[in-house]
N, C-alpha and C positions, 0 to 999 in steps of 0.2 A: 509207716510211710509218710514220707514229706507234703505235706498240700499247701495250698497258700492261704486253705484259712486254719491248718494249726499254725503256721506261722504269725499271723494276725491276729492269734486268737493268745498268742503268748504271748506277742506284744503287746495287748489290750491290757492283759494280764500283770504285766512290768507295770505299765501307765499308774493301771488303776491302783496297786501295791505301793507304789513311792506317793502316788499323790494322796493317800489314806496315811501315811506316816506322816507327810508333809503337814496334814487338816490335822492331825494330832499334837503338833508340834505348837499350837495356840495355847491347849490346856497345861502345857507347860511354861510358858511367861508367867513373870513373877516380883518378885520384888529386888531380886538376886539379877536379873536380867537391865531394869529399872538404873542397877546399882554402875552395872558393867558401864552401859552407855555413859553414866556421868564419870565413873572414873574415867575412859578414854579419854572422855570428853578437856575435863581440866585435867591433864596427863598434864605435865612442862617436859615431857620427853617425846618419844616416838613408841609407835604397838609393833611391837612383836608379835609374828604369829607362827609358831612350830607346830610340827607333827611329825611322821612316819608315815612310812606306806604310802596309801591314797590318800589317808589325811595329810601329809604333805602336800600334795597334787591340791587338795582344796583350802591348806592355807595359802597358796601361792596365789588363789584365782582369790582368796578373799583379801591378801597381800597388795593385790592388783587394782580391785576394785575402790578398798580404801585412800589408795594414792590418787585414786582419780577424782575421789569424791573429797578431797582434802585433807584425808587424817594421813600424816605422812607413817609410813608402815614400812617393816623390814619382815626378810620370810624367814626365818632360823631351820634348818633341817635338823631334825631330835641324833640323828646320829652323828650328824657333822657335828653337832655342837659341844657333845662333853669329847671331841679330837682339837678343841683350838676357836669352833667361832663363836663361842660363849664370849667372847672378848667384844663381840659389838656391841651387847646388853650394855648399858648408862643405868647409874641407878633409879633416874626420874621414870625412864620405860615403864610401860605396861607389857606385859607376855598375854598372848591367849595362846592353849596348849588343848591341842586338837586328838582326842584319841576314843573310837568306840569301847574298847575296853578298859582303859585307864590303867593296865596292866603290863603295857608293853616292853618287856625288859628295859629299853632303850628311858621310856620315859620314866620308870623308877630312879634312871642312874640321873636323868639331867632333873627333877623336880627339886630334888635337895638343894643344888648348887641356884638355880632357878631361884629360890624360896633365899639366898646367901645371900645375893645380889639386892635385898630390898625390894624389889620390884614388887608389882603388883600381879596375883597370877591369876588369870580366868581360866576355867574350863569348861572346855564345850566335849560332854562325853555320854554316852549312853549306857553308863553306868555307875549311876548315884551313890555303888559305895566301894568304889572302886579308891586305889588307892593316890588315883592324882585329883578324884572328888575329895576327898579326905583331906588332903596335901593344900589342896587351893582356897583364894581368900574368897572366890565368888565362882559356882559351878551352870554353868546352861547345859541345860534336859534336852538330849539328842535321842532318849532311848525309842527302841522299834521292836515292832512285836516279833518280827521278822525282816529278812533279806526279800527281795523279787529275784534275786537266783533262786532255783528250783530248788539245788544242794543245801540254798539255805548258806552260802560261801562266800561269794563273790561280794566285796564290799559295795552296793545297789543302792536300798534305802537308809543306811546308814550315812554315806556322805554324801548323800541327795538332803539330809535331814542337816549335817552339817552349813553346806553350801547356804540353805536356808537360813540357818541362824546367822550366819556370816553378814548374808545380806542385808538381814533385815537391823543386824547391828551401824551397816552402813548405813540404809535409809535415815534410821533414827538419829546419827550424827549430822545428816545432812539437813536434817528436819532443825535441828537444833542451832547448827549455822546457818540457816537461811538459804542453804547453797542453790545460788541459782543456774539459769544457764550459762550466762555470762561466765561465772566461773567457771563451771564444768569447761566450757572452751577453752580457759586459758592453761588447762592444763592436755588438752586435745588441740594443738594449734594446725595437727596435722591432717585432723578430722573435715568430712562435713558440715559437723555443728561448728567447730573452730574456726574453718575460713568463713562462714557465713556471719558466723558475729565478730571476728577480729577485723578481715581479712579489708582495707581501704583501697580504694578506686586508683588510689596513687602507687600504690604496692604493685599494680597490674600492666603500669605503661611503659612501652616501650618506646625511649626518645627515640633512639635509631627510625623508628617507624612512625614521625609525628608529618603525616601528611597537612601540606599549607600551599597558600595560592594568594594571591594578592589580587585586589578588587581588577586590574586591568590583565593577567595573565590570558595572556590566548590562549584558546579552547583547547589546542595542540598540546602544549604543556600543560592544560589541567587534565586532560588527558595522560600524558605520562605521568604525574605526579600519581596519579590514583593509581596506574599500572605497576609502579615501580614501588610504592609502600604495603601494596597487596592490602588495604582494607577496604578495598571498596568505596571510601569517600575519602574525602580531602576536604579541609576546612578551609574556609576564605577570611582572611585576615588583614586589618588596618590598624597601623600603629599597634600590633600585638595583642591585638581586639578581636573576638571573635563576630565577624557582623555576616556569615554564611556559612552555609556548606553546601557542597558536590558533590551527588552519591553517582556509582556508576550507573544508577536506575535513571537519573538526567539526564547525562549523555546522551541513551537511548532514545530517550524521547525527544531532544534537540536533534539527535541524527534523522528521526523518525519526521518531524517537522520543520526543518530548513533543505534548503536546495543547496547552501553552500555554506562554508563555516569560516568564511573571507571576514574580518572583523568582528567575529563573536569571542569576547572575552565572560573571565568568570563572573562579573559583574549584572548580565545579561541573564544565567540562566540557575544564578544557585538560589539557596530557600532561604528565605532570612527568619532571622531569631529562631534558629534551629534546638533543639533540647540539647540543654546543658546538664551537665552536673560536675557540682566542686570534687577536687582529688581527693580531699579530704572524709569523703562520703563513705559508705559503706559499699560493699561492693553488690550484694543481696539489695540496696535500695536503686543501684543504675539497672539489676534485672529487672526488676519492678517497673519500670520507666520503660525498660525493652520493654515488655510483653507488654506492658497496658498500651502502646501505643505503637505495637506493629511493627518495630523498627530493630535491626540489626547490629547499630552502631550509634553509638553517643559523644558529643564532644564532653572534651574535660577542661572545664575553665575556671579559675578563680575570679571571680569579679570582672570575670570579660575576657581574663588573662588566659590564653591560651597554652594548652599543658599536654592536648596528647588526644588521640582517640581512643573509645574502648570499644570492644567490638563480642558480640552475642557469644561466638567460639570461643575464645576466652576464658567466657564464665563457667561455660561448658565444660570445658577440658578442665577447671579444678574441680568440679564436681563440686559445688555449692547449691546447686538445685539438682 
């Protein structure tokens, strides 16, 4: 019968299974592992990473991971490859050849040709005498006592154990180029992290929508100006000087406080030396500016020079915070 705590009690079961392979996977680093990283490392080529099966599935995510963290990488599929895409391999490449068995017809037939090209071949397998350990110039220790499939089948803690080593091969290149965030972004420009550290105050404006008013504009048309640019303020300008602004929160309180709006120009009720920030800024430092100071919208000026509003939505909508 089905309950919900054998269910939970199997998955407790998976958990604790892969992450006991995973804690094992320490006492095998080595000097072989040591050696991987610095080959990739001064590679003058690009990593390859092939497999079969699932381990193809996890050279791809460790394919993925390495592009992002700088070591440029290509994925090779072991069956595609001895049909025609053995032709991307360059002789400067590194290969890492992904297999829990090291047996797999597929990768018998591509290691030889692998080994032809020069390259440099790592393997990551869970099986030390297997014949792509044997075959390669540096092997990583993937072995597992066992699957967390019951059957003991389903490939589980074996490329949980893979993935692992993958990563931590990452880490350590990233360790070694100092890779910071700043990078990591510019290879994620679409990200997040990417617009938060690339992403400039001047990237955001839109001229079409650069609400302005002139020291004597009657209240009427600074009234439509703010209507009609939809930000809620309008900045006051002389000689292309930013010397106010007019939010629609003034208005309110000039409507709130006058009996009649016969001779009130902008001059009369905006806020001088309003928060600026240069276009040139970041755009993570104008939210900083909103939120420390309560405020929805910021002028954008160079040196006085008026440029455009930025407005809290905006920032919002790229999802940078």
């Amino acid at each position: 019968m089905i309950t919900k705590e054998n269910i939970l009690a199997a998955a407790k079961k998976a958990i604790l299974s892969e992450s006991a392979s995973i804690k094992k996977l320490v006492d095998f680093l080595d000097d072989q592992f040591v050696e991987a990283v610095e080959t990739i490392f001064h590679s003058k080529g690009r990593l390859i990473v092939t497999g079969i099966g699932k381990s193809a599935i996890i050279a791809q995510k460790i394919v993925a991971t390495m592009n992002s963290t700088g070591t440029p990488s290509l994925f090779l599929h072991a069956s595609e490859a001895i049909h025609g895409d053995l032709g991307m391999i360059q002789k400067d490449d590194v290969v890492i050849c992904i297999s829990k068995s090291g047996n797999s017809p597929e990768i018998k037939i591509l290691v030889p040709f692998l080994k032809n090209y020069g390259s440099s071949l790592i393997a990551i397998t869970g099986n030390m005498t297997s014949f792509l350990a044997k075959s390669s110039d540096l092997v990583l220790n993937t072995t597992i006592d066992a699957e967390a499939c019951p059957n003991n089948l389903a490939p589980t803690n074996s490329t949980t154990a893979q993935l692992v080593i993958g990563d931590a091969l990452a880490v350590c290149l990233m360790e070694i180029r100092d890779f910071k965030a700043e990078d990591f972004a510019k290879y994620h420009p679409g990200g997040a992290l990417g617009k938060k550290l690339l992403l400039r105050v001047k990237d955001m404006l839109n001229n079409a929508l650069k609400p302005s008013v002139s020291l004597d504009t009657p209240i009427k048309k600074v009234i439509f100006e703010i209507s009609e640019k939809r930000l809620g303020v309008t900045a006051v300008i002389e000689n292309n000087k930013v010397v106010g602004i007019i939010t629609d929160g003034d208005i309110r309180r000039m409507l709130a406080d006058r009996d009649t709006l016969n001779d009130v120009t902008a001059r009369d009720i905006m806020t001088k030396n309003p928060k600026m920030i240069a276009s040139d800024a970041m755009v993570v430092d104008a939210f900083n500016i909103l939120e420390d100071n309560s405020i929805t919208q910021i002028v954008v000026a160079d040196n006085g020079e008026y440029k455009g509003i930025l407005h809290l939505h905006d920032i919002l909508k790229e999802g940078i915070v």
